[in-house]
C-alpha positions as CSV (number, residue, x, y, z in Angstrom):
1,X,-10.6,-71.4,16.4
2,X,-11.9,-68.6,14.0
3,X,-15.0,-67.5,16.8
4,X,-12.2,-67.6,19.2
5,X,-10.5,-65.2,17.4
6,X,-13.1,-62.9,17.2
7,X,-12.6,-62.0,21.1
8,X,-9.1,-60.8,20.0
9,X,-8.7,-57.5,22.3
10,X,-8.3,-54.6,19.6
11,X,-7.4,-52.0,21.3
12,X,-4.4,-53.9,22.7
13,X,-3.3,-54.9,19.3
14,X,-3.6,-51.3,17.7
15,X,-1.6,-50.1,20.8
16,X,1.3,-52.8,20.0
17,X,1.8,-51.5,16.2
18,X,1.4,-48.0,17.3
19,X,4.3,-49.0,19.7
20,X,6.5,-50.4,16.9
21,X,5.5,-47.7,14.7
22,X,6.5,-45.1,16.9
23,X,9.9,-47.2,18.3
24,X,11.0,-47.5,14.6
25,X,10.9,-43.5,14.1
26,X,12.6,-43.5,17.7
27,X,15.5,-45.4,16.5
28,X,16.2,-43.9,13.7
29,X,16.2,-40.5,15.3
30,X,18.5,-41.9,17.5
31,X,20.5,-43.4,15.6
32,X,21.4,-40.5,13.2
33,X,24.3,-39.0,14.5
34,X,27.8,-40.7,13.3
35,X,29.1,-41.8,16.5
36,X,26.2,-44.3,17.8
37,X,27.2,-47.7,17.9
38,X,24.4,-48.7,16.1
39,X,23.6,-48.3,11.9
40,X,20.1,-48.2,11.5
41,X,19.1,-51.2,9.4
42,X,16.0,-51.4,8.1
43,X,15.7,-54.9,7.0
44,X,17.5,-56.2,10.3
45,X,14.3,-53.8,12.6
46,X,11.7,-55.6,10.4
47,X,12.9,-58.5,10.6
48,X,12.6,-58.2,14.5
49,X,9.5,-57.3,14.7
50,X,8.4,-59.8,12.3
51,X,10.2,-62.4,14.5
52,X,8.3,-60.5,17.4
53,X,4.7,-60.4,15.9
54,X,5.1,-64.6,15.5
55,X,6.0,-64.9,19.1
56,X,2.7,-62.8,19.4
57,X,0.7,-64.8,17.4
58,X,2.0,-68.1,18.5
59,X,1.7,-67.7,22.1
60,X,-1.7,-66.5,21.7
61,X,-3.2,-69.7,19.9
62,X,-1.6,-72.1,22.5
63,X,-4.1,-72.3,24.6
64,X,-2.2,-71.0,28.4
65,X,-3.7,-73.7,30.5
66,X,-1.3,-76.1,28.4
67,X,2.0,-73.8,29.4
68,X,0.7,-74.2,33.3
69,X,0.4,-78.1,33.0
70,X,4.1,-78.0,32.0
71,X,5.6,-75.3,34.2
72,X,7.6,-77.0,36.3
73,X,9.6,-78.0,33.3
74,X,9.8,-74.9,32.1
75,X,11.0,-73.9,35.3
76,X,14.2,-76.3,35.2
77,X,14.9,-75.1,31.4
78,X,15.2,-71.6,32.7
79,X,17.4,-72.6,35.6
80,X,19.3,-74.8,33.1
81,X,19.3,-71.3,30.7
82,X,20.9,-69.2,33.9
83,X,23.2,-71.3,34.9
84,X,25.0,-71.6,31.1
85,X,24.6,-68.5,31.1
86,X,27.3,-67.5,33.6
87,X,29.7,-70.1,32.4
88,X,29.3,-69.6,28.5
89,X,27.4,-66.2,27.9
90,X,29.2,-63.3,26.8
91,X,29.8,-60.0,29.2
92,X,27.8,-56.9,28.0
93,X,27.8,-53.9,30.0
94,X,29.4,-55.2,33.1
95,X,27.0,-58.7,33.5
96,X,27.5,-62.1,31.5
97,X,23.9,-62.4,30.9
98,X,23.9,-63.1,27.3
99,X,24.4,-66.0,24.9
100,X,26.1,-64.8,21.4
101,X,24.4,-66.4,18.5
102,X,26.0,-65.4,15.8
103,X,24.3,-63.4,12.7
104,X,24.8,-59.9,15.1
105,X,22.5,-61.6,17.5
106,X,22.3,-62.2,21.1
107,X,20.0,-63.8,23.8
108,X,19.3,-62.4,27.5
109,X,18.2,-65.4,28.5
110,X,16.5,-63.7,32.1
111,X,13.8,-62.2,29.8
112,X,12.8,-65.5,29.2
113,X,12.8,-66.6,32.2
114,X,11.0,-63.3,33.3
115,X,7.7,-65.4,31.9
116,X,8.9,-68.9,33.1
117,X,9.0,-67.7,36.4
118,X,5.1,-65.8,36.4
119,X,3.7,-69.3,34.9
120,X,5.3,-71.4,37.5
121,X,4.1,-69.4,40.3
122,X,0.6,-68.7,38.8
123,X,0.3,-72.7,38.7
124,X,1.6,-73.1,41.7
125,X,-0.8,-70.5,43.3
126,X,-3.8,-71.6,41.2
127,X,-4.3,-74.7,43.4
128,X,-5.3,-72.9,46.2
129,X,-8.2,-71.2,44.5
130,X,-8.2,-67.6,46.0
131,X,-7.4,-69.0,49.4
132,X,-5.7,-67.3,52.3
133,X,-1.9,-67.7,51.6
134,X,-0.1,-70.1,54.5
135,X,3.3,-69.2,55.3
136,X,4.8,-72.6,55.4
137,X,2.2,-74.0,52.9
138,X,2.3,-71.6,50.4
139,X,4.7,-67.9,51.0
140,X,8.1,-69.9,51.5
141,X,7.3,-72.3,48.6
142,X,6.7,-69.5,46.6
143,X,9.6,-67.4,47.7
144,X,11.9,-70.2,47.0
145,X,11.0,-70.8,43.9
146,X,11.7,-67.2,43.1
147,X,14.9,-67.2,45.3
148,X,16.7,-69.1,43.0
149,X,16.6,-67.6,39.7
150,X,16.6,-64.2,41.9
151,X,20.4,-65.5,42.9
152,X,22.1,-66.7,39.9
153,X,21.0,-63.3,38.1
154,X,22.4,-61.2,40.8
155,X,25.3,-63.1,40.7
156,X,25.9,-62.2,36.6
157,X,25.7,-59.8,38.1
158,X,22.3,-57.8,36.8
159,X,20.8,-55.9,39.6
160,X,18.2,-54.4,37.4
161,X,16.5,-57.6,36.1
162,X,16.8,-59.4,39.4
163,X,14.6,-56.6,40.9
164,X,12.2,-57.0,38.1
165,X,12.0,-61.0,39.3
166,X,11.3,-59.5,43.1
167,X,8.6,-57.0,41.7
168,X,6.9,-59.9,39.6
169,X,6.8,-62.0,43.5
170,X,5.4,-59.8,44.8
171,X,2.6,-59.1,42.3
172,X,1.9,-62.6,42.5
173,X,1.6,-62.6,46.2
174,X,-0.6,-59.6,46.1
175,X,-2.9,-61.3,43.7
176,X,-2.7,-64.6,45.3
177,X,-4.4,-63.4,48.5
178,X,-1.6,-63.1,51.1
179,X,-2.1,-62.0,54.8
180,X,-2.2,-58.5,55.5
181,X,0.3,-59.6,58.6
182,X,2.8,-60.9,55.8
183,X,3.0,-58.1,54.3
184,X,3.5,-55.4,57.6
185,X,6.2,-58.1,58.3
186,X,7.8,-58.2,55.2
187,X,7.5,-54.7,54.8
188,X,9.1,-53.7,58.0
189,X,12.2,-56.1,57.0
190,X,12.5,-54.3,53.7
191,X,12.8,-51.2,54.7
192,X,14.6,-51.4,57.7
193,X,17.1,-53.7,55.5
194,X,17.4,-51.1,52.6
195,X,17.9,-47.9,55.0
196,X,20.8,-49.9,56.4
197,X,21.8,-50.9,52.9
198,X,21.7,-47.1,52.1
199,X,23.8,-46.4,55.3
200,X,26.4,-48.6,55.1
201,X,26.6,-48.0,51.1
202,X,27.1,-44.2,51.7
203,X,29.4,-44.2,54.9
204,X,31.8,-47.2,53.7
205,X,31.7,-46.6,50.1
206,X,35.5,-46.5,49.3
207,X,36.6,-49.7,51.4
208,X,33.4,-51.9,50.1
209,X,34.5,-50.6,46.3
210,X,38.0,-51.6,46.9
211,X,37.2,-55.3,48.5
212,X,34.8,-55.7,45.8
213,X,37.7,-54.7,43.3
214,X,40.0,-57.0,45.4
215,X,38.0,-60.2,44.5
216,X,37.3,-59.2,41.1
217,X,33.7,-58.5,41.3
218,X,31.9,-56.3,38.7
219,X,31.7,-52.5,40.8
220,X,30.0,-50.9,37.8
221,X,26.7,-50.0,39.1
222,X,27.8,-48.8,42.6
223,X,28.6,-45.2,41.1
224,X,24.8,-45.8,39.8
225,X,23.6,-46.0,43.5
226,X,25.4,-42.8,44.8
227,X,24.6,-40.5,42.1
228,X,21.1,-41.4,43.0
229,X,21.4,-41.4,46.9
230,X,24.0,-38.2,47.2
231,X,24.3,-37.0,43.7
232,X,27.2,-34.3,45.5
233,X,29.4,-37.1,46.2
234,X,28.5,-38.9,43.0
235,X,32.1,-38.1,40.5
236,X,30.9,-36.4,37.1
237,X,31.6,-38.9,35.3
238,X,29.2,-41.1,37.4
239,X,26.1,-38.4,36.8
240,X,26.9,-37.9,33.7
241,X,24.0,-40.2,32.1
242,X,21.4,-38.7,34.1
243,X,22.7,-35.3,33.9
244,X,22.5,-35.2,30.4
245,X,19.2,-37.3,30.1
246,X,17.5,-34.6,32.4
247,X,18.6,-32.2,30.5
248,X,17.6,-33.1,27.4
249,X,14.7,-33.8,28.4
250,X,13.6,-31.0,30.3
251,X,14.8,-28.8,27.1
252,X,12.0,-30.2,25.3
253,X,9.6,-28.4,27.0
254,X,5.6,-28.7,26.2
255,X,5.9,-29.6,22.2
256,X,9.7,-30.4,21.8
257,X,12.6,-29.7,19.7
258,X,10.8,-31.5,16.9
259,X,11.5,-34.7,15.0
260,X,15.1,-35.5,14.2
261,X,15.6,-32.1,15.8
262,X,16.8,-33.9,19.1
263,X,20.2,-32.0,19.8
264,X,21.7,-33.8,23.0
265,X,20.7,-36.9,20.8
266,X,22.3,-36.5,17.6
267,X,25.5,-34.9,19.3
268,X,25.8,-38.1,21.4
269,X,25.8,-36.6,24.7
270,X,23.8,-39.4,26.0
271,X,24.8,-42.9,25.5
272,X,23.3,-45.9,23.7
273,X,20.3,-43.6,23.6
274,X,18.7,-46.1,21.4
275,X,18.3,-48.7,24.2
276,X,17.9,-48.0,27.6
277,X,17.6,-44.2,27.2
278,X,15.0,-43.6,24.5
279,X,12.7,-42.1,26.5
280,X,15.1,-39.5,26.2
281,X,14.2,-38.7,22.8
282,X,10.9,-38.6,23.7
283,X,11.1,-35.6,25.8
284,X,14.2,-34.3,23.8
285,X,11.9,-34.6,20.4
286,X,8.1,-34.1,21.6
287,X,8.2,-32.3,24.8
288,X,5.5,-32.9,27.8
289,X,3.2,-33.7,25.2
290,X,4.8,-36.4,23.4
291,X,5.9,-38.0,26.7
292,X,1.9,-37.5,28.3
293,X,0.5,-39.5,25.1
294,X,3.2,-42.1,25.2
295,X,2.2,-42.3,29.0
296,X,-1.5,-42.0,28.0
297,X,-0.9,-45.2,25.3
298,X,0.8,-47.5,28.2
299,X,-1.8,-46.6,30.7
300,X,-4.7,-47.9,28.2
301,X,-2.5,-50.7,27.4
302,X,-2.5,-51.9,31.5
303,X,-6.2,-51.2,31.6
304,X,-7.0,-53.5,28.8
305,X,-4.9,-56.2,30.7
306,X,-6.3,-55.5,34.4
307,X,-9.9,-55.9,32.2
308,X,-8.9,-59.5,30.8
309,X,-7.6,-60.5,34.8
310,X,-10.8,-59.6,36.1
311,X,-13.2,-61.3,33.8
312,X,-10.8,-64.4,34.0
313,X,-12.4,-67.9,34.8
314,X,-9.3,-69.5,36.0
315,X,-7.2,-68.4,38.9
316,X,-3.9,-69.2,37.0
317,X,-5.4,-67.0,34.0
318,X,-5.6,-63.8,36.0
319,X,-1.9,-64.8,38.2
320,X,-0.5,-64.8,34.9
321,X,-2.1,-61.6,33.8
322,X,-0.9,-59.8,37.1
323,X,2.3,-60.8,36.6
324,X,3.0,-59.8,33.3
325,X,1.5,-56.2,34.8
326,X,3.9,-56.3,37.2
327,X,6.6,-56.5,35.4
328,X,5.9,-53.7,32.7
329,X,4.7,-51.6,35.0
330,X,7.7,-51.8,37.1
331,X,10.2,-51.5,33.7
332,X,8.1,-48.4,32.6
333,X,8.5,-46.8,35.8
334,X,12.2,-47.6,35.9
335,X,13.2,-46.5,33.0
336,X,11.3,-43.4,32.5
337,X,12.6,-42.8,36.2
338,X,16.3,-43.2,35.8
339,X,16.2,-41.1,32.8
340,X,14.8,-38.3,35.2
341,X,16.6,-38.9,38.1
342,X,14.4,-40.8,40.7
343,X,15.7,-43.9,40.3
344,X,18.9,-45.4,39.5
345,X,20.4,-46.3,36.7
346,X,20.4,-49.7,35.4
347,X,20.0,-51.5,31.8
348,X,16.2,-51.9,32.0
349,X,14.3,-51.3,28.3
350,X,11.1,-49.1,27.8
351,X,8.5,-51.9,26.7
352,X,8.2,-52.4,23.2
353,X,9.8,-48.7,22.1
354,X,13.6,-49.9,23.1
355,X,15.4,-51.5,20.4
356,X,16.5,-55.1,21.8
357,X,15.4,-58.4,19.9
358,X,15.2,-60.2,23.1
359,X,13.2,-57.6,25.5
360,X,10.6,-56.9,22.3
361,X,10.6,-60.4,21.5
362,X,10.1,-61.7,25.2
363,X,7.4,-58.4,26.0
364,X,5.5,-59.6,22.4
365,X,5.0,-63.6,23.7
366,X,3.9,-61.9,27.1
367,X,1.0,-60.2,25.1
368,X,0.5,-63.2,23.1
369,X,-0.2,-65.3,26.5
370,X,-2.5,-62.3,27.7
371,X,-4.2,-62.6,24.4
372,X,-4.7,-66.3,24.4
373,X,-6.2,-66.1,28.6
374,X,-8.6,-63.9,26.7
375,X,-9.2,-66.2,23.6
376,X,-9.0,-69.7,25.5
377,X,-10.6,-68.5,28.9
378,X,-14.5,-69.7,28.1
379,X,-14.4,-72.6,30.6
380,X,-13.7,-73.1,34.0
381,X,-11.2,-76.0,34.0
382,X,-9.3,-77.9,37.3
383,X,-6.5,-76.2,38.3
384,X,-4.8,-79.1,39.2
């Protein structure tokens, strides 16, 4: 194990403490001003990121090939986890997509299944060895078993991590050799199906509110959808998020306001900024600069991975690595969007800078499995 261990990527690892180095000091900026709902605790932050560096560790000495040999059953825990979740899980921000587990802790259980879902598919895929995708054979298999997990986390409901399972499918597929015809098709269906999602959303926007009212279903993140599509019909309250987010950010100019010097921050004009919106104090704090070498520190961190895909052995080695791409690329890209007004705004966490047990945790085992394709990938096994 110890040679293995001397293929450990670096750069990758530096880039993760750097990221908890600099989420720490994020916090706590963030946290400073009387009225956030969260007391910066020391002990409770190390703890998590303690927690998180074992999830690291330990899902980069089990070897990945093991995880793929068991996915199916993985798959049915995280079905199992989805499914209690709705019935027993807790309601945070408009969704019951969490399990309370006492100590000031909870579980998102969707992050987890987040991976279960890109090892299932990677084995599933693996079989056909870089093959043309089959529609019947292989896409609708494929779709299905992203369908369901898709559904029961819409129906929590949690838009935002539900599009994060469709943006991980369709990584895969990309990876996994699909049709160029597939993806015209599927294509074509998308968009004409979200410009007439748009339409209707926009022109019968009262009347589908007050149905969904009428059958007591969550209506939360429809004011989220206008402000982006027609900010001018969008109430303040609605824009008042990204409003404030944009312009805190933008009054950071090139260098920033300076450290702890974040004024929309610590006068609490932006909500929960220590979560979802802590790219805010990014730009608020440090300016273009701050934001570019943040930027500049995710991009090397995706070029290390896209490095460890390509000189993969094993198909289900460099599916998984995709995957996990995917699915950071598209939370980084959300949530530096929404805080900026080009996408919408939903709970989605930066990677790694956050604070959230679960997402850090979840995003550190990721790492861990990229780390161990890199550390266990030095034969070329069945992929049966």
């Amino acid at each position: 194990m110890l040679h293995k261990l001397k293929k450990i990527d670096v750069p990758i690892v530096v880039i993760l403490l750097c990221f908890m180095a600099i989420s720490t000091a994020l916090v706590y900026s963030a946290t400073l001003t009387g009225n956030a709902e969260l007391t910066f605790d020391p002990k409770k932050l190390a703890l998590i990121y303690v927690v998180s560096l074992l999830g690291f560790t330990a899902a980069m000495i089990v070897d990945y090939r093991v995880l793929t040999k068991v996915a199916y059953y993985l798959y049915g825990v995280g079905i199992v986890l989805l499914i209690a979740v709705y019935f027993l899980g807790v309601n945070l921000n408009g969704a019951r997509g969490w399990f309370r587990l006492g100590f000031g802790l909870d579980f998102q259980p969707v992050e987890l299944v987040k991976i279960i879902l890109i090892v299932t598919l990677a084995s599933f895929m693996a079989k056909r060895r870089g093959e043309t995708l089959q529609l019947a054979r292989d896409v609708v298999p494929v779709g299905l078993l992203a369908a369901l997990p898709i559904g029961l986390v819409v129906i929590q409901p949690d838009i935002g991590n539900a599009i994060i399972l469709c943006v991980i499918l369709l990584g895969m597929f990309w990876i996994g050799n699909i049709r160029l015809s597939y993806v015209l098709i599927g294509s074509t269906v998308f968009i004409g199906s979200a410009a007439l999602f748009l339409y209707l959303f926009k022109h019968y926007y009262d009347p589908l509110k007050a149905y969904l009212e009428a059958k007591d279903i969550t209506t939360h993140w429809m004011p989220r959808i206008l402000t982006l599509i027609d900010p001018s019909s969008a109430s303040s309250n609605a824009r008042y998020h990204v409003d404030n987010a944009i312009r805190a950010i933008g009054s950071g100019s090139l260098l920033g306001e300076k450290y702890l010097q974040g004024s929309s921050v610590h006068s609490n004009f932006i909500p929960v900024v220590y979560t979802d919106s802590i790219f805010v104090v990014v730009g608020e704090e440090f300016g273009f600069v701050g934001s570019s070498a943040l930027l500049l520190m995710y991009f090397v961190l995706i070029y290390r991975m896209i490095l460890i895909s390509l000189h993969c052995k094993n198909y289900s080695g460099s599916y998984i690595v995709v995957g996990i791409v995917s699915m950071l690329v598209y939370q980084i890209f959300q949530n530096i969007g929404m805080m900026i007004g080009i996408m919408p705004l939903t709970g989605i966490t930066l990677p790694f800078i956050s604070y959230g047990g679960t997402s850090l945790l979840i995003n550190m085992i990721a790492m861990g499995l990229v780390m161990s394709i890199k550390l266990h990938d030095d034969m070329l096994l069945d992929e049966d």
